[in-house]
Structures are given as structure tokens and as C-alpha cells.
C-alpha positions as CSV (number, residue, x, y, z in Angstrom):
1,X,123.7,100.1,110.6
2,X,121.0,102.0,109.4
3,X,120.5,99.6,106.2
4,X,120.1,97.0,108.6
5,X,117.7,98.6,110.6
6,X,115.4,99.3,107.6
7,X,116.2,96.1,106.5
8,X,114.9,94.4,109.8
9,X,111.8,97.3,109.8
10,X,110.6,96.2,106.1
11,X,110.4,92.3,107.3
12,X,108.1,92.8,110.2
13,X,106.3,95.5,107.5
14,X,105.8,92.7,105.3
15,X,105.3,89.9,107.8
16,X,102.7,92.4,109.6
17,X,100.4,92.9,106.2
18,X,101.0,89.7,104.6
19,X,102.8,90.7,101.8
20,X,104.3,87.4,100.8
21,X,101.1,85.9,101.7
22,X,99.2,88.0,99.2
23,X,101.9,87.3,96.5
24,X,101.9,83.8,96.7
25,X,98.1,83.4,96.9
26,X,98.1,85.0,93.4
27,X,100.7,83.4,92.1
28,X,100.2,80.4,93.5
29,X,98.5,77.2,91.9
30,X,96.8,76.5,95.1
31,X,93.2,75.4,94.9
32,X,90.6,77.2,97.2
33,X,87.1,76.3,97.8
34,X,86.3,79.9,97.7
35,X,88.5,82.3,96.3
36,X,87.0,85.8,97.2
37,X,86.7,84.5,100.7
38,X,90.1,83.3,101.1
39,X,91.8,86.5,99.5
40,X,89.0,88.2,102.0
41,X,90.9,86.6,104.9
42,X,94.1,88.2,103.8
43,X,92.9,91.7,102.9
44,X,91.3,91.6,106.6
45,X,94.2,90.7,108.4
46,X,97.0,92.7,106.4
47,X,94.7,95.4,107.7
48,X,95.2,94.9,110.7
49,X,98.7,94.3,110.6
50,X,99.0,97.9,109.1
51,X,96.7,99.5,111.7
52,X,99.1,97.7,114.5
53,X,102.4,99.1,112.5
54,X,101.1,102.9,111.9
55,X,101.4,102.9,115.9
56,X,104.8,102.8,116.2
57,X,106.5,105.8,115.0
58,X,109.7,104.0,113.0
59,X,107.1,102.0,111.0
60,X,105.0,104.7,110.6
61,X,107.9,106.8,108.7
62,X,109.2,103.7,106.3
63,X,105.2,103.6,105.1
64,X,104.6,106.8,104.3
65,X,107.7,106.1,102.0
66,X,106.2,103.2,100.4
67,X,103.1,105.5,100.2
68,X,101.3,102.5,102.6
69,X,98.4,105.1,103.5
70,X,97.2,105.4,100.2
71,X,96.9,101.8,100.0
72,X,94.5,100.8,103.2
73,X,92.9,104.3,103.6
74,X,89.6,103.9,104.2
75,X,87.5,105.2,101.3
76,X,90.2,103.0,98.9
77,X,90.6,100.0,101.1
78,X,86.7,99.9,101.8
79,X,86.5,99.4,97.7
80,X,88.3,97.0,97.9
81,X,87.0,95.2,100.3
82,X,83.3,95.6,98.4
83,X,84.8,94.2,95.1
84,X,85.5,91.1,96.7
85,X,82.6,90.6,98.4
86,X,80.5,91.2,95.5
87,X,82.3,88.3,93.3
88,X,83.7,85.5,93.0
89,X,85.7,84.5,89.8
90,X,86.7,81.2,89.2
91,X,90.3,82.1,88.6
92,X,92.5,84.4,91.1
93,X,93.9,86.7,87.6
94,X,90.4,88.0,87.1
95,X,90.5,90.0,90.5
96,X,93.6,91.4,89.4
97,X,92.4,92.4,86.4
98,X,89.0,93.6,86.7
99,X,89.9,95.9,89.8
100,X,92.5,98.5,89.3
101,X,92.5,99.5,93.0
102,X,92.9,95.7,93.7
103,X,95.8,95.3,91.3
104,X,97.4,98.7,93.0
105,X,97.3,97.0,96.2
106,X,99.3,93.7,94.9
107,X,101.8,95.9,93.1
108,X,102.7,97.9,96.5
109,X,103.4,94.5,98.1
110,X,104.9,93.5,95.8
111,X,107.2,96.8,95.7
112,X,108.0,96.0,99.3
113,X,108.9,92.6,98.8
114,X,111.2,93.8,95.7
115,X,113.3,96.8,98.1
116,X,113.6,93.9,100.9
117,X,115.2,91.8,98.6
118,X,117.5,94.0,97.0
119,X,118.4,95.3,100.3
120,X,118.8,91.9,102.2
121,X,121.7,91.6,99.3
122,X,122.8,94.4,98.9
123,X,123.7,93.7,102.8
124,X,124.8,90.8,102.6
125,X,125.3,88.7,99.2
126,X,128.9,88.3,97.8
127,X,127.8,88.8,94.5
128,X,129.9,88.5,91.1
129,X,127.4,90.9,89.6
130,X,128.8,93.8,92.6
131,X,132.2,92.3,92.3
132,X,132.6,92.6,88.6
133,X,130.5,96.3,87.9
134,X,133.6,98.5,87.4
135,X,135.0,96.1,84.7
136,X,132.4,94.8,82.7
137,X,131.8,95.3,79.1
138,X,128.1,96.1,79.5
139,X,127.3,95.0,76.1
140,X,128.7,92.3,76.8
141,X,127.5,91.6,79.8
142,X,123.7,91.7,78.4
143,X,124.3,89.7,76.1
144,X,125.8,87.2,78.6
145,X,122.5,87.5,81.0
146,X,123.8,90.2,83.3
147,X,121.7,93.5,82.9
148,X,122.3,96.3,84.4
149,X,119.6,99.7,84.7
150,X,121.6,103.2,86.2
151,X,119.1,105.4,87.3
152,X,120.9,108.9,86.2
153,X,120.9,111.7,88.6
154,X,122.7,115.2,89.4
155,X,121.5,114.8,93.0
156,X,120.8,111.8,95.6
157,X,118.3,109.9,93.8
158,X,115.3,110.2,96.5
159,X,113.2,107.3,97.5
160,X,110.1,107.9,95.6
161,X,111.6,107.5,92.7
162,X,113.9,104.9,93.3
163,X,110.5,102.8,94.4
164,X,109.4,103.8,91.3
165,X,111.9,102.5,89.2
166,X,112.5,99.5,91.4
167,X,108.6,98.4,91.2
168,X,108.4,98.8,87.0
169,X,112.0,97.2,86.4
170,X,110.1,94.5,88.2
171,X,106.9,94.6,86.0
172,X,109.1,94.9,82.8
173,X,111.5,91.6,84.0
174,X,108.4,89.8,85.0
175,X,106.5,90.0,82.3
176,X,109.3,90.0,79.3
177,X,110.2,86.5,81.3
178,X,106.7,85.0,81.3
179,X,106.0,86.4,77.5
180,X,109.4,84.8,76.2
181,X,108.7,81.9,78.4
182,X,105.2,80.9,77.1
183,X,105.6,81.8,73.2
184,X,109.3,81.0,72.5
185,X,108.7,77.8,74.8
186,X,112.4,78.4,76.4
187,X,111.6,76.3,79.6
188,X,114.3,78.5,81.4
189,X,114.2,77.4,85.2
190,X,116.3,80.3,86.0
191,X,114.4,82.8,87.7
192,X,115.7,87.1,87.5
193,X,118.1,87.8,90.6
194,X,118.2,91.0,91.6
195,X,120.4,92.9,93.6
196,X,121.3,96.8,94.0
197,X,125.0,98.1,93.6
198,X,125.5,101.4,94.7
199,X,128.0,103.0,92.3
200,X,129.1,106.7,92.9
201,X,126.5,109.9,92.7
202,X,124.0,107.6,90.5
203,X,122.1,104.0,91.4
204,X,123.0,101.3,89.4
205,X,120.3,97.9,89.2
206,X,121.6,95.0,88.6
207,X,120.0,91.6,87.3
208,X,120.6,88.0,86.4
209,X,119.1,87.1,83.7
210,X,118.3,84.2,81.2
211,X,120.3,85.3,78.1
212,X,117.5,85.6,76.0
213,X,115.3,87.9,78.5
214,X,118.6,90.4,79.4
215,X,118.8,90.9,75.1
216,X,115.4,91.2,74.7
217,X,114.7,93.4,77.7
218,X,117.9,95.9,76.7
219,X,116.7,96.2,73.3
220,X,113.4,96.9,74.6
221,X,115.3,99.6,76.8
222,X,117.2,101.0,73.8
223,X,115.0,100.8,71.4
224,X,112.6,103.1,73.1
225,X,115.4,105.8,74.3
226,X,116.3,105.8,70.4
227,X,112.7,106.0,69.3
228,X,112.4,109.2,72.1
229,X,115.9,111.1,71.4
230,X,116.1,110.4,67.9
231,X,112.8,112.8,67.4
232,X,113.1,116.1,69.1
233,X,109.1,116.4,68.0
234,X,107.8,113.7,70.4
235,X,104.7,114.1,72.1
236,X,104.3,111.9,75.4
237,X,100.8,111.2,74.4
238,X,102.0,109.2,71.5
239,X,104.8,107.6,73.3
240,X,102.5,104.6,74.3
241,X,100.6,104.2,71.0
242,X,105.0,104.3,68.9
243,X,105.8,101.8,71.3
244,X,102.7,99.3,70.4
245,X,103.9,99.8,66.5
246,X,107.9,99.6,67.2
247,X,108.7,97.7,70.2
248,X,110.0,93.9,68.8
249,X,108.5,92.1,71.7
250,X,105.5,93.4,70.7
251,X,104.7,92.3,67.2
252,X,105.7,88.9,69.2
253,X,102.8,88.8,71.2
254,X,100.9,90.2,68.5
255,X,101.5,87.2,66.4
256,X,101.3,84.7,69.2
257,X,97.9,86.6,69.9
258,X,96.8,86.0,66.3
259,X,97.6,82.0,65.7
260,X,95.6,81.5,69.0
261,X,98.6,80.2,71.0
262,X,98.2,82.6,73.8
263,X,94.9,84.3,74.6
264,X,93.9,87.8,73.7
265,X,93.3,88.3,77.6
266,X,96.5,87.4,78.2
267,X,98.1,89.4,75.3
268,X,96.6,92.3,76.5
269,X,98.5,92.0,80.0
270,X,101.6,91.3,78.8
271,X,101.2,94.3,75.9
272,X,100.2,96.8,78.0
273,X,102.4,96.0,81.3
274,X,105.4,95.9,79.3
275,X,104.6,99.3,77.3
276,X,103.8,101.0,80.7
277,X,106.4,100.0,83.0
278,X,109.4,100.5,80.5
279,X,108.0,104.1,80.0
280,X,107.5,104.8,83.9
281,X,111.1,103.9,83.8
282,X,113.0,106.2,81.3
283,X,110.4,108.9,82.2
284,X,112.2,108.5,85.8
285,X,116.0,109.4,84.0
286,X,117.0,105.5,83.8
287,X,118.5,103.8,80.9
288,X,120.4,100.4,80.9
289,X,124.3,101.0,81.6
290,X,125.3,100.3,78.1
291,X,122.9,102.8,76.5
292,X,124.2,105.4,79.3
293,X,127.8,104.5,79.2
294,X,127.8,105.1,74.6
295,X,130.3,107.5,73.5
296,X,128.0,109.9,74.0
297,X,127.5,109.2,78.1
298,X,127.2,113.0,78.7
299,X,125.1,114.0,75.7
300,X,123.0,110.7,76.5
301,X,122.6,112.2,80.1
302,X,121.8,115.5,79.6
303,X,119.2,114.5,76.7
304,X,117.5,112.1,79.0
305,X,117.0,114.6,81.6
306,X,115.9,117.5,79.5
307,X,113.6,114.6,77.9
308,X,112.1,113.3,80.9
309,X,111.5,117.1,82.3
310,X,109.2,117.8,78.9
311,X,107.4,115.4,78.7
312,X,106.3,115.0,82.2
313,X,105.3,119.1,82.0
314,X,103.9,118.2,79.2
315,X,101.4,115.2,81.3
316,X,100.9,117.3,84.0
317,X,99.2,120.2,82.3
């Protein structure tokens, strides 16, 4: 009951703010005769929507959750609002990309849209992917198109992180999909499914996949858990820079970059989204369910969390 309650909270959230709205006007192909203005019209209204939804207490609670404040708080918001007054690009990326606090505001949408959906079938979706995660062969099962994340936890995995990890799986699938999409020309027309399977004390994510993405976003996975525990001398601070140098997908898009078939703009999105998310994720004690389920599940664990716990003492001093 109460899964349906926040389930039936988070669509009037998003219905309220305009969150699909906002996500499809960016992602859109629609033509407008005036960008800034129309994605004005939006900002304004969401606003309003969020200023109706902070009044009622049960609303109130689920956005502080999703951190919602932070987003249309007025010293934040207002900037916003200034940036896209002040221009008017000719394509609907450059907003994203030339205002960080803009780009922060799409993400948390899209975050909300992410938890409705996993929720919505979590609640209520017959899926083969819950049906079949006690049996599978994980391995396997990437390989096959069906990846799985397990966010790894001694306690009840709270909701900050679990948005966390939610919003940069999201980022990783996204942008591994459009990557592999444009410079290995797959023309797959099936989009990532999501869906959450709750599986004893830890959170297990689970996503359909093209076969090609689910490999290359596992090895992406694995590849930088292996690059982490396999030096007991890593410095966060040089996590990002390994990654650029190691990562597969990466010296991809590096050589797409270089032959001109993708732009250097474009490169540079896809470069540093996927380096980012992907460490926001194991930083947040997640692997993919083969990697945690090795021989070594318990030494894999423990590793992870003593990992994690370093380096983010280590960023925070």
C-alpha cells in the first residue's frame, strides 16, 4: 500500500512540475520559433507546480527526498531563469551544456521520472527479468541483454543513495546506448527497460538491454572495479583521468572523435558522462551481479566497501 501511495504521490509530482514536459522538450525534435522562450514557459510553470506541491505536507516529504528544494530555491532557480533569458541558442543541447545549474535541473526530472518508472513496475509488471533473478547465470545473462547492477549493503540501502545510483545507472545506459548507437551504426530500436527487483538485505537493478550495450556496459562496470581493487595504491583523484586511458568504450569515441564521424562536442559529452556516472556508481558500493556474485562474492564485498569508504574520505578532505 504504501508503494502505491508514493507511487500515485510521484505522478502528480511530476505532472505538477512538468517533468515529462521538460524531458521531451529536450529530447524532442520538435521545432520552436523561440527556444529560450518556450523552455521559459516550462521553467515558469513547473515552478509553480512545486510551490503548489510544497503546501501539502505528503508532497512536501517525498521532495525533500528527491532533494526538490535545491532545485527551485530561489537564488538557484533565479540563475536559471537569467540564463535563459539572456540567450537564445539555436539548438535545445547548448542550454544543457553551457549551464550546469540548467543541466542539474533536467537530471533531477529526470531522476523522478526514472524512480516512477521503476516503481510503476516494480508494482505491477510481470516481468521475466523478476521471474528469472534467482536462477540466472549472470554472465550469461549479460551477454544475452539482461543486466543486472546490486547495490551492496550491510544495512537498508537509504533513499539518497538509492536515487543516486538509480539517476547515474540511467546516465551510464543512456549514453553507452546513444555512443554505440551512432558510431557502431547498430540501428537497435530497442530501447533499455528498467525495472527494480527487490532481492533480500541488498537492491538488485535490473535492465533490458540490446546485447551489445548490456556487454559493453558490464565490461565497462568490471573493468573499472578491476582497475580500482587490483591497486591497493589508488588515488580517487586519478580515478577519472585511468578511466579516460583504460576504459574500451573510450578509445571508441576517441577514434570516432578523430576520423570526424562524430563531433568533438559531442565526444566530450558522451566521454565525460560515461566516466562520471559509472564512478558515482561504484563509489556508492554497486557492482553488476556477476562481478558481485565471483567466487570471491564476500572478499568482492568487503573490498568494495572498504574501497568506497577511502576514497570518499579521501574527496572530502
Amino acid at each position: 500500500m504504501q508503494k502505491i501511495e508514493l507511487l500515485k504521490n510521484l505522478q502528480l509530482i511530476t505532472n505538477k512540475t512538468l517533468s515529462t514536459k521538460l524531458i521531451d522538450f529536450f529530447n524532442g525534435n520538435q521545432k520552436e520559433n523561440s527556444i529560450s522562450s518556450s523552455l521559459l514557459l516550462i521553467l515558469v510553470e513547473s515552478k509553480s507546480g512545486f510551490d503548489q506541491l510544497i503546501l501539502d505536507e505528503k508532497q512536501e516529504k517525498i521532495l525533500k527526498q528527491f532533494n526538490a528544494h535545491k532545485y527551485y530555491e530561489t537564488s538557484f532557480f533565479s540563475a536559471i531563469i537569467r540564463f535563459v533569458s539572456n540567450n537564445n541558442y539555436d539548438t535545445k543541447i547548448k542550454f544543457l551544456q553551457q549551464s550546469k545549474a540548467l543541466n542539474d535541473f533536467f537530471t533531477y526530472h529526470n531522476t523522478l521520472l526514472t524512480t516512477l518508472r521503476l516503481i510503476a513496475n516494480m508494482l505491477f509488471e510481470d516481468s521475466e527479468l523478476n521471474d528469472s533473478i534467482f536462477d540466472f547465470d549472470y554472465k550469461k545473462a549479460e551477454n544475452e541483454g539482461f543486466l543486472y547492477f546490486e547495490i551492496l549493503a550491510n544495512e537498508k540501502i537509504d533513499f539518497e543513495t538509492f536515487t543516486v545510483v538509480i539517476q547515474n545507472i540511467n546516465i551510464l545506459v543512456n549514453n553507452v546506448y546513444d555512443a554505440l548507437n551512432s558510431i557502431d551504426n547498430l540501428k537497435s530500436e530497442e530501447k533499455p527497460k528498467m525495472i527494480l527487483a527487490d532481492s533480500g538485505s541488498n537492491t538488485n537493478i535490473s535492465i533490458k538491454l540490446p546485447k551489445a550495450i548490456s556487454q559493453a556496459i558490464a565490461k565497462i562496470i568490471n573493468d573499472t572495479w578491476n582497475l580500482i581493487s587490483n591497486n591497493s595504491g589508488f588515488k580517487l583523484d586519478k580515478l577519472n583521468n585511468n578511466l579516460s586511458k583504460s576504459l574500451q568504450i573510450i578509445e571508441k569515441i576517441n577514434s570516432a572523435e578523430k576520423e570526424e564521424n562524430i563531433s568533438a562536442e559531442q565526444a566530450e559529452i558522451w566521454r565525460r558522462n560515461i566516466i562520471n556516472s559509472t564512478e558515482k556508481i561504484i563509489l556508492n558500493n554497486t557492482l553488476t551481479k556477476s562481478k558481485a556474485e565471483e567466487v570471491y562474492i564476500l572478499s568482492n564485498q568487503k573490498m568494495l566497501v572498504e574501497s568506497t569508504k577511502k576514497y570518499l574520505n579521501e574527496k572530502n578532505k
